[in-house]
C-alpha positions as CSV (number, residue, x, y, z in Angstrom):
1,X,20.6,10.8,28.0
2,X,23.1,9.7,25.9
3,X,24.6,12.0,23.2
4,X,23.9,12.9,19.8
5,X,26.1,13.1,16.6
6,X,29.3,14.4,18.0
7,X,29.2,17.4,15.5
8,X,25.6,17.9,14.5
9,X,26.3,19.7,11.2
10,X,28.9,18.0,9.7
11,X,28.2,14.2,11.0
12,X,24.3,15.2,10.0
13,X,25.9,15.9,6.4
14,X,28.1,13.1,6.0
15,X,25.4,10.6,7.6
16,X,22.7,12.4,4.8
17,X,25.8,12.1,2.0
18,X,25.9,7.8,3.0
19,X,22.2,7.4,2.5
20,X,22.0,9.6,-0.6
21,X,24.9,7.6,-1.6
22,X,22.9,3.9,-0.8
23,X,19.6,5.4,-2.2
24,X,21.6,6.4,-5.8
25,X,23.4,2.7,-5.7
26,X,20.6,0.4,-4.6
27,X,22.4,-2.8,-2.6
28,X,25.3,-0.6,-2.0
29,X,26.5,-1.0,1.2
30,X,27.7,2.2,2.2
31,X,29.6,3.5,5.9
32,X,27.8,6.5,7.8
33,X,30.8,8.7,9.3
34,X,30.1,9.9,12.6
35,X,27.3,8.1,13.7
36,X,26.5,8.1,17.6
37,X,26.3,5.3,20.6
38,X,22.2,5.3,20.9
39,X,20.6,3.3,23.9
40,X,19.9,-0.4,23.0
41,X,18.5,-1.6,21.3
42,X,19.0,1.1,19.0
43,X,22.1,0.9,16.6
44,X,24.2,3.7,15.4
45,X,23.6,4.0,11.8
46,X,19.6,3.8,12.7
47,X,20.3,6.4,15.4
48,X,22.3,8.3,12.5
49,X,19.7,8.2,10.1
50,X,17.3,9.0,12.8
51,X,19.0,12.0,14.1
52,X,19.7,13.8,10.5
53,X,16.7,13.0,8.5
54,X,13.9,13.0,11.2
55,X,12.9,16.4,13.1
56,X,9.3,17.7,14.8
57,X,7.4,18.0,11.7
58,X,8.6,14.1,10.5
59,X,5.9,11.8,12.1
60,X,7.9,8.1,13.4
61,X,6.3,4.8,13.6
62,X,8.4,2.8,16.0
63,X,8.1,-1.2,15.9
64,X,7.6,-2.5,19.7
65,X,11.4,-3.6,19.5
66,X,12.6,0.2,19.4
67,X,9.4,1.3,22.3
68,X,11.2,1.3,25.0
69,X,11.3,4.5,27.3
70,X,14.6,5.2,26.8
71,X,14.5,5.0,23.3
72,X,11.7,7.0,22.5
73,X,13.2,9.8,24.9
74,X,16.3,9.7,23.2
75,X,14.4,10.2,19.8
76,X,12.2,13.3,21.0
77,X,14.8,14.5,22.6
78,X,17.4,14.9,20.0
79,X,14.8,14.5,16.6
80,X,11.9,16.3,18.1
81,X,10.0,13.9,16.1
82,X,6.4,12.7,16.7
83,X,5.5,9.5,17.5
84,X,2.8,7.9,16.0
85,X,0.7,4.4,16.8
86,X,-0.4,3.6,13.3
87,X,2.3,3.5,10.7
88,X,0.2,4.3,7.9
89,X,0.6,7.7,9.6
90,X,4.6,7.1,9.3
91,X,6.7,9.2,7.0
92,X,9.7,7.4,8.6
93,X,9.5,4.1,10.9
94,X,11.9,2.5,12.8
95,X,12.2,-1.1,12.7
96,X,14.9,-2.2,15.2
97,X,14.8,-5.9,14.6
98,X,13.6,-6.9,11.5
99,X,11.7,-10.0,12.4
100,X,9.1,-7.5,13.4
101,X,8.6,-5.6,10.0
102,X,4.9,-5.5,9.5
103,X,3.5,-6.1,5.7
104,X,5.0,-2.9,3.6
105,X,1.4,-1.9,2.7
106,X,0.7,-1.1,6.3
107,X,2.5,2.2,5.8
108,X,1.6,4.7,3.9
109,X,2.2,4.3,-0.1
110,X,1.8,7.5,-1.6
111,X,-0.4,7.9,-4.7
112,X,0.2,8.1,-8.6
113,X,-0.2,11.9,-7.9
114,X,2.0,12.2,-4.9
115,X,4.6,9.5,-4.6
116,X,6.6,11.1,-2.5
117,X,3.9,11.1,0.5
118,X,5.2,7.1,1.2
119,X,6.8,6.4,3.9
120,X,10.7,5.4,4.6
121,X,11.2,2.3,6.5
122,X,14.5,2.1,8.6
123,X,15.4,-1.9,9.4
124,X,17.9,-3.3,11.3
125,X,19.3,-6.5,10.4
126,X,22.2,-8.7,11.2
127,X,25.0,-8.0,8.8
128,X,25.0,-6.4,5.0
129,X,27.6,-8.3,2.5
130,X,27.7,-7.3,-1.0
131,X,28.4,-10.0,-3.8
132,X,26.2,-12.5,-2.0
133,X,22.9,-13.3,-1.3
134,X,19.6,-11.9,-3.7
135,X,20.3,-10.2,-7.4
136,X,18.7,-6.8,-7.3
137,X,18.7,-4.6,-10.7
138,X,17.0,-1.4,-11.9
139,X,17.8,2.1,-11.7
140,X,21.2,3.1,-10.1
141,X,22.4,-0.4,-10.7
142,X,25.0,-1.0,-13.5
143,X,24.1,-4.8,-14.7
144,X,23.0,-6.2,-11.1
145,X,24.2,-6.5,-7.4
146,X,24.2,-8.7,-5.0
147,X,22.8,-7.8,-1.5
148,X,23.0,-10.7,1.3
149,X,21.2,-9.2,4.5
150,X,21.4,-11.3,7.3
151,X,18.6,-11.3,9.6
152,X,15.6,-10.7,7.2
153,X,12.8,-12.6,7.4
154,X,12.2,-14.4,4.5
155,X,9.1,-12.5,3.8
156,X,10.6,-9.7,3.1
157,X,11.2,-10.8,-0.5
158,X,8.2,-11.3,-2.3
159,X,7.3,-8.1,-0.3
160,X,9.2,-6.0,-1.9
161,X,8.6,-7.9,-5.1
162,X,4.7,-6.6,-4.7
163,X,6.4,-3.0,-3.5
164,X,8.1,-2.8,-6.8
165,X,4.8,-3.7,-8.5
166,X,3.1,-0.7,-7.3
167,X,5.7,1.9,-8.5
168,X,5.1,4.6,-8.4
169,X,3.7,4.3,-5.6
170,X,5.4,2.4,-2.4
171,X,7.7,2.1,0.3
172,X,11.8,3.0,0.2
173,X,14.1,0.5,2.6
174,X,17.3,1.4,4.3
175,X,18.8,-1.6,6.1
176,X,20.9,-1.0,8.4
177,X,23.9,-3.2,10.2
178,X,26.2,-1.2,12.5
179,X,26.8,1.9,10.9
180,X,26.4,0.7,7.4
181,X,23.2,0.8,5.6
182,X,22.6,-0.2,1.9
183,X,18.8,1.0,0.4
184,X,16.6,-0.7,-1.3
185,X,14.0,1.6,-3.1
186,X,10.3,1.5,-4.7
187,X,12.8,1.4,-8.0
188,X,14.8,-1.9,-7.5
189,X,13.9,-5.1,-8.9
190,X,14.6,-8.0,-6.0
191,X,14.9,-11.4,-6.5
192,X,12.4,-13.8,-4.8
């Protein structure tokens, strides 16, 4: 099994301070301190994320990418959280090669009531530049930014474009490269 976050409660508070720091600045792309060597083909700011916000009462969709054995043991074992086979069941789900992201409305969207009962999606891509790539503005954002994320497919765009028209209901983003992530919530207007 390989290990955790080094120092679970202060790597678990700097890795929750980067993605409160990416969900405040949409596009941001923002480094997570302390985040671990998972099994492949996990990555360590995924694994970061996983290992801070996750836990046994946070049900996880995992895309087939992320299903191998050793994977899902390493997320039990250090998370503790279930695994589920639908992800409209999902409060998190783990997308460890984005090419695989299933339509957004397959997980669950939370209601005009409750928009808080979405679900999170965590996607791994290629790389994260700022300054390049698709215009986002909205809240958080001073003007616009730029967000170039490698390894997307391209139908992630007008995705989130019909995300944003559902607010408030809807799915959150964190893309992930390395240990950087940079979030792209229900909030942000993306560019097709």
């Amino acid at each position: 099994m390989r290990a955790g976050l080094a120092d679970p409660v202060l790597d678990a508070q700097r890795v929750f301070r980067g993605v409160l720091e990416a969900m405040a600045h949409p596009g941001r792309v923002v480094a997570l301190a302390g985040a671990p060597q998972p099994p492949a083909p996990l990555g360590p700011g995924a694994a970061a994320i996983c290992l801070t916000l996750l836990d046994y009462e946070t049900p996880l969709w995992v895309a087939p990418a992320g299903r191998e054995t050793h994977v899902l043991d390493y997320l039990r074992f250090h998370c503790g959280a279930p695994i589920v086979g639908d992800p409209a069941d999902a409060a998190f789900a783990l997308v460890p090669a984005a090419g695989e992201l299933p339509p957004l409305e397959a997980f669950a969207q939370g209601s005009d009531e409750y928009p808080d009962r979405s679900a999170t999606l965590i996607v791994e891509v290629a790389g994260l530049l700022e300054g390049g790539g698709r215009r986002l503005t909205g809240p958080g954002i001073d003007g616009e930014r730029r967000l170039d994320a490698r390894g997307v497919p391209e139908r992630l765009w007008p995705m989130l474009q019909q995300n944003r028209a559902c607010f408030p209901r809807g799915v959150d983003l964190l893309l992930v490269a390395g240990a950087s992530v940079a979030a792209l919530p229900r909030t942000t207007f993306v560019e097709a």
